[in-house]
C-alpha positions as CSV (number, residue, x, y, z in Angstrom):
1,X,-170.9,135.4,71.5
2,X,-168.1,133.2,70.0
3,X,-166.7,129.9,70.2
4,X,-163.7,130.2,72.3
5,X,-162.9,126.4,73.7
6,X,-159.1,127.2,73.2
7,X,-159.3,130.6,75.3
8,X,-158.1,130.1,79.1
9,X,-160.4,133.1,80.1
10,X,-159.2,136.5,81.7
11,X,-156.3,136.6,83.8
12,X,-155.2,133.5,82.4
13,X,-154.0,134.3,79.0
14,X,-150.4,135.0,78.1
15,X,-149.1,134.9,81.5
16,X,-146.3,132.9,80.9
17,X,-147.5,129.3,81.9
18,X,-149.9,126.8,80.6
19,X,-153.0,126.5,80.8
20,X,-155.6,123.4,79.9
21,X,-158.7,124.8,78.1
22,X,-161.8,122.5,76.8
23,X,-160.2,122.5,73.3
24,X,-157.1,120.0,75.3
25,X,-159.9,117.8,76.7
26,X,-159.8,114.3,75.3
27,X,-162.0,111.6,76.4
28,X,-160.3,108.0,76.8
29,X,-163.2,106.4,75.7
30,X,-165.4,107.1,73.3
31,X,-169.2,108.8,72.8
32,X,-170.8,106.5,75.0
33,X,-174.0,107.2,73.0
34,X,-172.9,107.9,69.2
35,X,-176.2,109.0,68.1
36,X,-176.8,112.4,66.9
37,X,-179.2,114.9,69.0
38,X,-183.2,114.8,67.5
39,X,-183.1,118.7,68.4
40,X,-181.3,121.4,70.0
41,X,-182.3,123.2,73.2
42,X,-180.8,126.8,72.9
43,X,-180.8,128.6,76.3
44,X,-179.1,132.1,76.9
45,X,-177.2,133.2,80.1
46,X,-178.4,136.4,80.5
47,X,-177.6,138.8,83.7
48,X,-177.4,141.8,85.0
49,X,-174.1,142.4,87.2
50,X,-175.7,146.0,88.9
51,X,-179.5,144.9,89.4
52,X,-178.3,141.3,90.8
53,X,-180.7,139.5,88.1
54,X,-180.0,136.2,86.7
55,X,-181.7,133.7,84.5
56,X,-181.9,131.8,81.2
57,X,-183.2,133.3,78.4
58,X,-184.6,136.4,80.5
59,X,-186.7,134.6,82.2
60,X,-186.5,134.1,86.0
61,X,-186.9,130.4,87.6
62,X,-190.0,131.3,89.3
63,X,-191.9,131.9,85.9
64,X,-190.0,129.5,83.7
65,X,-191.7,126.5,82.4
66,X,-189.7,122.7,83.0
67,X,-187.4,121.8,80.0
68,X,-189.2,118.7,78.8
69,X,-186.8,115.6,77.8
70,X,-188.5,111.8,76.8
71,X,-186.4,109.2,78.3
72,X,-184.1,107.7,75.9
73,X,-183.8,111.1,74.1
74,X,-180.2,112.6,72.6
75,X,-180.6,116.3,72.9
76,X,-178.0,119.2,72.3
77,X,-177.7,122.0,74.6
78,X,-176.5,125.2,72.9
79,X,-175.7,127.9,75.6
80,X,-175.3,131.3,74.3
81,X,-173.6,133.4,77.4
82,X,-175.0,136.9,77.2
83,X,-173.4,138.0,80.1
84,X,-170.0,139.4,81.5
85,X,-170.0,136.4,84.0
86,X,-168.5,133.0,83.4
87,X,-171.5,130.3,84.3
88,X,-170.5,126.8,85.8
89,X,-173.9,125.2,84.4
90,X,-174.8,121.7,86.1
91,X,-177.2,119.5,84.8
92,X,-178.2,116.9,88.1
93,X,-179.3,113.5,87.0
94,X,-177.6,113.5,83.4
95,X,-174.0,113.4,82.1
96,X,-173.1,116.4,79.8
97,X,-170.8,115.1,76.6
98,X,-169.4,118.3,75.8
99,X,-168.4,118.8,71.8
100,X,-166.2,120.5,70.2
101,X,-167.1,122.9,67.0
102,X,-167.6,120.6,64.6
103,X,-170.1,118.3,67.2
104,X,-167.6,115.8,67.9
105,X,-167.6,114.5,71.3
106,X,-164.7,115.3,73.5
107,X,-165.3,114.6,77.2
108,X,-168.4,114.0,79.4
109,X,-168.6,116.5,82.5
110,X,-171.2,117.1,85.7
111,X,-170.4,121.1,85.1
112,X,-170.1,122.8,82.1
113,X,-168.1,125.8,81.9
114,X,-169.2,129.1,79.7
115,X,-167.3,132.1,79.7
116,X,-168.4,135.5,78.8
117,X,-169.2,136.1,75.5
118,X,-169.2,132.3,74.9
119,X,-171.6,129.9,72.9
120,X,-170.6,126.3,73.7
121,X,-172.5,122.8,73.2
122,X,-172.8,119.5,74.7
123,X,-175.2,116.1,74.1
124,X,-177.4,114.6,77.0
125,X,-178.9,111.3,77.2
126,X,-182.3,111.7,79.0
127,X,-181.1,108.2,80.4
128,X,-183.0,108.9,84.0
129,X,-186.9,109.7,84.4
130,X,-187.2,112.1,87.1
131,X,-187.4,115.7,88.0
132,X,-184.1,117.5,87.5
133,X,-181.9,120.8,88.6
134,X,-180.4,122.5,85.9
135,X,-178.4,125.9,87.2
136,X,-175.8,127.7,87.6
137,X,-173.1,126.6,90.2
138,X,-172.7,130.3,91.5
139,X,-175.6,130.0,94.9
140,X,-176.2,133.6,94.3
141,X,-176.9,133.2,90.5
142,X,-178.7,130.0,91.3
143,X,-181.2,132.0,93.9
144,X,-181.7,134.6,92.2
145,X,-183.5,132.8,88.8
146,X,-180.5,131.0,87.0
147,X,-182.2,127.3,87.5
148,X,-184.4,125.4,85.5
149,X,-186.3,122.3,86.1
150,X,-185.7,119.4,83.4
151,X,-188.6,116.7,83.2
152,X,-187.2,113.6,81.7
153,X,-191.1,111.6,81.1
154,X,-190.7,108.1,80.8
């Protein structure tokens, strides 16, 4: 897995038109946090396109422990996508401040975007106690053990 912001995907590339990739995004107002993450939270997309598995880090929803956040936390999200699949990953609850690869912020987003192949980052401000959905935006994917719960304890 790379870093491929600039990439427009398959199908998309050198076809003649232009296309807007994350590397065009530009926020018009700035980090609305500033501060740096305490820690990173690495999760892998992982899947299996033939057996109809999917899940973070191998590990299916029904045996995966919460991700546990402390309100008022910065965290970094690293996802590593393992898989031949493009993942629209939503966070419920929390804003995602995607980054670019240095870690500068570039736009905040509900759904995050990873191609195949693709590691990408983004901050989160556990800014709401509560019991969150984290997963995939593909229902199948999502049902069949791409979801986590995040615990932001107050």
């Amino acid at each position: 897995p790379v870093r491929r912001r600039s990439d427009p995907g398959v199908g998309l590339r050198d076809n003649g038109r232009r296309v807007l990739t994350y590397a065009d995004g530009r926020s018009r107002f700035a980090d609305p946090d500033g501060r740096e993450p305490t820690r990173t939270i690495e999760l892998r997309l992982t899947g299996h396109m033939e057996r109809y598995r999917w899940s973070f880090d191998g590990v299916p929803a029904s045996r995966a422990a919460p991700i546990r956040l402390t309100l008022g936390e910065r965290v970094r999200f690293l996802l590593v996508n393992d898989s031949m699949m493009a993942h629209p990953v939503h966070l419920h609850g929390l804003w995602s401040d995607l980054e670019d690869d240095d870690g500068r912020f570039l736009v905040r987003k509900h759904t995050i975007i990873v191609k195949p192949g693709e590691v990408l980052s983004y901050r989160v401000t556990a800014d709401a106690a509560g019991r969150w959905a984290y997963h995939c935006h593909l229902l199948l994917h999502m049902d069949l053990g791409m979801f986590r719960e995040v615990r932001v304890d107050g």
